[in-house]
N, C-alpha and C positions, 0 to 999 in steps of 0.2 A: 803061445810064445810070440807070435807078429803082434795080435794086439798089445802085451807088454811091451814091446818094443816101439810101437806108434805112440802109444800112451806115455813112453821114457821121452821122443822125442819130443811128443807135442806139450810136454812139463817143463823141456831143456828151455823148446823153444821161448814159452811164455817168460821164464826167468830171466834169459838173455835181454827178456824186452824189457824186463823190469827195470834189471841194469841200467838200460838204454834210458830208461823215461828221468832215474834216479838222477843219471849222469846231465842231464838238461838243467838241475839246479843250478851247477857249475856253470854254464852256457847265461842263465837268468843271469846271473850275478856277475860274471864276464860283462854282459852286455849292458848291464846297469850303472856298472865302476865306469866304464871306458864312456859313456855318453853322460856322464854328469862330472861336476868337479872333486877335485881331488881329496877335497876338505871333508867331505860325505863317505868317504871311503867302506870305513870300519861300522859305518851306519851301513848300509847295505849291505854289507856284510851280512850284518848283526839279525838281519832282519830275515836273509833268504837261510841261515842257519835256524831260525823261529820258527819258521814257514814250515820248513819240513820237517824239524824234531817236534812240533806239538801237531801238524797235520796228522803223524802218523799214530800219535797216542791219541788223538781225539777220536782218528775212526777206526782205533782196535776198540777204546772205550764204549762207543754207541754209534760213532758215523758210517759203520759196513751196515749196522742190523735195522737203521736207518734210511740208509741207501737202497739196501737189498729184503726188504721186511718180509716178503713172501704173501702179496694180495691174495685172497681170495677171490675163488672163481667167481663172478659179479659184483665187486668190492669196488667202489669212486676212484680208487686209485689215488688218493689224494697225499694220506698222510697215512703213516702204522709204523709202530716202532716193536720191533722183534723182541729188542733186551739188551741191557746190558753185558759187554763184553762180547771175547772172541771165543769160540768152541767149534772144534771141527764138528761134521753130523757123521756118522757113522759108516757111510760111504763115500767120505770127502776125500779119502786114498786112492779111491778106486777109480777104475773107468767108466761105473755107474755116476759117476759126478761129470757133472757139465759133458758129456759126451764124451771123457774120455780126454778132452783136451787140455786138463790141467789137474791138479788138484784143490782143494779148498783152500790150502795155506795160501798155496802160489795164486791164487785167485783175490784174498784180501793185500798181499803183499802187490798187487801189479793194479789194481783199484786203489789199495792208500797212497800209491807214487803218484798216479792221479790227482787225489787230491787237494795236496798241498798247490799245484799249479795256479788254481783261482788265486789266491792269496799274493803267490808272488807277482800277477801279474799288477794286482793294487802299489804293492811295492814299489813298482818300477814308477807309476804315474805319480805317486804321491812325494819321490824324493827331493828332498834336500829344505823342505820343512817344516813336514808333519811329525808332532812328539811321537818318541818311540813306544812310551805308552797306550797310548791312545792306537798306535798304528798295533798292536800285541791283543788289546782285546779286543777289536772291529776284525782282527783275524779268528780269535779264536770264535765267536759267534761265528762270525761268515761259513769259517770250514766244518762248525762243530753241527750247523744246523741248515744253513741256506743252501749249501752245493749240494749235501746227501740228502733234502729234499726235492732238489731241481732232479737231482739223476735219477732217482730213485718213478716219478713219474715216467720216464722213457725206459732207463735200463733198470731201471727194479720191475719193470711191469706194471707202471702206470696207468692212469689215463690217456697220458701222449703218446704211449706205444699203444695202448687201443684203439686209438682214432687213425692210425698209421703214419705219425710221424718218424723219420729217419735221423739219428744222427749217430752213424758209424762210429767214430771215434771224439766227437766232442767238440765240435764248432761252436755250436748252441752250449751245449751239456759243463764244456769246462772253459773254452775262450771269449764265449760272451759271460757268462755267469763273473767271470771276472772281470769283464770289460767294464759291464753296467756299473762294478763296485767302483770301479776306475773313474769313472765318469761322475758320478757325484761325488765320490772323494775332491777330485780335483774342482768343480763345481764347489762345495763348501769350501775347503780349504783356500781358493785363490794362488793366484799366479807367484813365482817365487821374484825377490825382490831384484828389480831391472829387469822383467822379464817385458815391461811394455810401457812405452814413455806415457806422457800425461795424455797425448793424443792419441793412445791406444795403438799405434804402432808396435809391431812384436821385433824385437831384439832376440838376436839369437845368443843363446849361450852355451859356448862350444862345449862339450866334453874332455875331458881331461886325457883321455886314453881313446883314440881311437881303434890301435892294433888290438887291443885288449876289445875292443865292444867287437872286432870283426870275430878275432877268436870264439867270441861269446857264441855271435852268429853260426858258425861253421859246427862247434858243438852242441849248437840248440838242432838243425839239420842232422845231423847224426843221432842223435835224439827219437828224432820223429820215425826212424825207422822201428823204433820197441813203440814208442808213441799210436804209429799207425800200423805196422807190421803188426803188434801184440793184440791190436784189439781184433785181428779175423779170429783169435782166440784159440788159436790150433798152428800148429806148424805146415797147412793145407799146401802142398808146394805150387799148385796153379793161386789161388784167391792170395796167400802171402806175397808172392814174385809180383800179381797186378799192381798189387799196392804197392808194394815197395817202389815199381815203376811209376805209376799217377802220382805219388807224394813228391818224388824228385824232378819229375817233367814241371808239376805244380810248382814247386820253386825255383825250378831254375826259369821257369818263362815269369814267374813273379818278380822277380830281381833282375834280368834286362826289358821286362815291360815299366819298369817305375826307373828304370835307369834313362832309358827312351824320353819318356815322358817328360820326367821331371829335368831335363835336357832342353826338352822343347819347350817348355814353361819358364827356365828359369838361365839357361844357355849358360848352364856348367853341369859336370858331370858330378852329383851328391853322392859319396860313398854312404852315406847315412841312409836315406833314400834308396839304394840301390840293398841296402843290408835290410832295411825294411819289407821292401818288395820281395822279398827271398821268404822273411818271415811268413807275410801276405798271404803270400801264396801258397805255404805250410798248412797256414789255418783254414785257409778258402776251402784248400782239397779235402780235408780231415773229416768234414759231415757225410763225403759221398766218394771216398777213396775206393772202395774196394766195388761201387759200380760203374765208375767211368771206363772209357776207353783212354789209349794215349791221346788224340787230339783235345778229347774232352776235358782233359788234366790241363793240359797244356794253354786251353782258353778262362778254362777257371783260375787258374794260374796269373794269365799276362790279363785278365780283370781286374784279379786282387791288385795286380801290381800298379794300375793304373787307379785303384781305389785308393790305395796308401798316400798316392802323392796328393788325391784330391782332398782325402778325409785330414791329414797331417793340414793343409792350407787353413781348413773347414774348424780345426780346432782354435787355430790363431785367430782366424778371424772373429771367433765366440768368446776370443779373450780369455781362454781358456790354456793353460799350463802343464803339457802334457811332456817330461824330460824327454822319455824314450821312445813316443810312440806311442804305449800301449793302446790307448782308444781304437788309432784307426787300425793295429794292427787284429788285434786280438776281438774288440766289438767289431769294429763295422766289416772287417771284413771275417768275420765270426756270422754275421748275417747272412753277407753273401755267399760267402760256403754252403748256408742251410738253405737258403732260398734254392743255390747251383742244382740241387739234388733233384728239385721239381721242373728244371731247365734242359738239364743236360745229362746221359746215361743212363741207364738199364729203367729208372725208376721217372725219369721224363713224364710229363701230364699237364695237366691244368688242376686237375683235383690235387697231384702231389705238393704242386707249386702252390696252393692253397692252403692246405693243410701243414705245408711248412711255415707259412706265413705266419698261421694262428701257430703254432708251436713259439717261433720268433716274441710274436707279440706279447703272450700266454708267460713264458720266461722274465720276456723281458722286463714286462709289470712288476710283478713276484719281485725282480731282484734291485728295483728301484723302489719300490714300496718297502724290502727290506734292509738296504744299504741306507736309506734316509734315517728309517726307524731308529736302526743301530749306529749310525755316526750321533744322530740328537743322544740317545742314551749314553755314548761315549764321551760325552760333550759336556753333557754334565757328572761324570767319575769326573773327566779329567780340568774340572777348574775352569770350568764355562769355555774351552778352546780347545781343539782338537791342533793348532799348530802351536813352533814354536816362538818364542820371542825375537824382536827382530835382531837382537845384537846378539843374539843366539846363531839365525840361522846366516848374520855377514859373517861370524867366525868359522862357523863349519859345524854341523853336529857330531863329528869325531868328538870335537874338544866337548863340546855342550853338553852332549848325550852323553859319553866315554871316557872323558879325560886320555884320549889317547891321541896316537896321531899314526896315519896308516903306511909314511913315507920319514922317518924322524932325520935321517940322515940325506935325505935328498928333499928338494924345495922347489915346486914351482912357483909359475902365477897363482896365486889363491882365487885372484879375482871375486 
């Protein structure tokens, strides 16, 4: 009867996390509308409702059996695909599955909320205009094949979990795998137009909605508790409460370290910045949440946060077009979360700091190697251009892409 009962709650627990993770769409797209213009509205939208309705058919179709293929016992770890489609195994009810801590359903439902997030982090870096085509099937490859093989090496039982690399809940795993896609999207596609005079000077172009990007903020944090809570993978009441505690020490010293900072650099106080460093510092803790102590959060944390305002500079200066962030938030400090692991807490070394390195590096190839591959082949579907036309994207891709408009009755600056 007690085991039923731990079994009921460590099932509740994992689903409430699913919620949690599901609910950070809302959060993405909050946060996307409010830091870009107005005009692009119903495009971002359009896009984080893509993100998650075809994430989740692509990995009931093949991206769990995929991700999860079942290596054998001295198998490369490389690649293996189970099969098509979703089927419970025959103890996936039971406490004979995963230890008891979930079942098999609740187990593909809290991994496919997962993986829709690579995808939308490409979203956020590529708005206001890359075609919506082009941006539909660089997702569906991306999630249907590139992230259930990045995860499927560590949390399927890889190679990268044989050599002992670490990534808890997905630094490496889900926020750089989207960072990289980030980073050469925006690399191809180029800067949106006034984003940089003829001297290469960067112009800022405000956001439409700020309250709306904080909001986005606040329940992207609330998020990260199914986020990082969900993955100890059990309702464990000591290893769930640690994390829960390192996740929020981690972003709250990410968001007054990049607040600090980016004060002393530019001697005003960026609520942009300061909403970044929050995020930062989310991502930084998420490789090695559930081994750090409180101070350890706390300095992983106000790193991220000081990372955001240098990486965010470090993009302008490369002349590169990044609306919301994503790069420094989600890549580079997606690094330092995994590099953190070998630095700081239970798992601290030289060999761990090593061995996360080459995982880093090992990913990072892979997913530049395969974001190039598939924007060229998207490049040529979509009519030799992956963006859109320029009088396309000075009207707005509401109108261009949608024929709609996301405000019809109120009007701002379009700009």
């Amino acid at each position: 009867m007690e085991s039923t009962a731990i079994f009921t709650a460590n099932n509740l627990w994992m689903m409430i996390c699913t919620a949690l993770v599901f609910f950070m769409h809302l959060g993405f797209s909050f946060l996307e509308i409010g830091l870009t213009r107005q005009k692009n509205t119903i495009n971002i939208l359009f896009k984080n409702f893509f993100v998650i309705t075809v994430g989740l058919l692509l990995y009931a179709l093949g991206g769990f059996n995929l991700m999860y293929p079942g290596f054998e016992e001295g198998a490369m770890g490389i690649f293996k695909f189970a099969g098509w489609g979703i089927a419970a195994p025959e103890n996936g009810m039971t406490t004979a599955y995963a230890d008891g801590g979930y079942t098999w359903w609740t187990d593909f439902l809290f991994q496919g909320m997962f993986a829709a997030t690579a995808a939308t982090i490409v979203s956020g870096a590529v708005a206001e205009r890359m075609k919506l085509r082009s941006f539909m099937i660089f997702a569906i490859i991306y999630l249907g094949l590139v992230y259930p093989i990045v995860g499927s090496w560590k949390w399927g039982g890889g190679f990268l979990d044989s050599m002992g690399f670490y990534d808890f809940a997905g630094s490496t795993l889900v926020h750089s795998v989207g960072g990289w896609a980030a980073l050469i999207s925006i690399y191809l596609l180029g800067a949106r137009i006034g984003k940089f005079d003829s001297d290469g000077t960067s112009r800022a172009i405000p956001g439409h909605n700020l309250p709306l990007a904080a909001a986005g903020v606040l329940i992207l944090w609330l998020g990260w508790f199914g986020f990082n809570g969900g993955s100890v993978l059990s309702a464990d009441p000591a290893l769930t409460s640690l994390t829960l505690v390192t996740t929020c020490l981690a972003a709250a010293a990410g968001g007054i370290a990049s607040a600090i900072f980016s004060n002393i650099l530019y001697k005003n106080f960026d609520l942009t910045m300061f909403m970044n460093g929050v995020l930062g510092g989310l991502v930084g803790i998420t490789a090695g949440a559930d081994q750090m102590g409180p101070m350890d959060a706390i300095l992983i944390g106000a790193i991220a946060g000081v990372i955001i305002v240098l990486g965010v500079s470090l993009i302008d200066k490369l002349k590169l077009d990044d609306p919301v962030g994503a790069v420094a938030v989600h890549l580079i400090c997606g690094i330092w979360g995994t590099l953190a692991v070998g630095i700081f807490g239970a798992m601290a070394s030289l060999e761990q700091f090593l061995i996360q390195l080459a995982g880093v590096g090992i990913v990072g190839a892979f997913c530049v190697v395969c974001s190039f591959a598939i924007l060229y082949l998207v490049k040529l579907i979509s009519g030799g251009s992956i963006r859109v036309k320029k009088e396309e994207e000075l009207k707005g891709l509401d109108l261009a892409e949608h024929g709609m408009d996301a405000y019809p009755d109120f009007r701002l600056n379009q700009h």
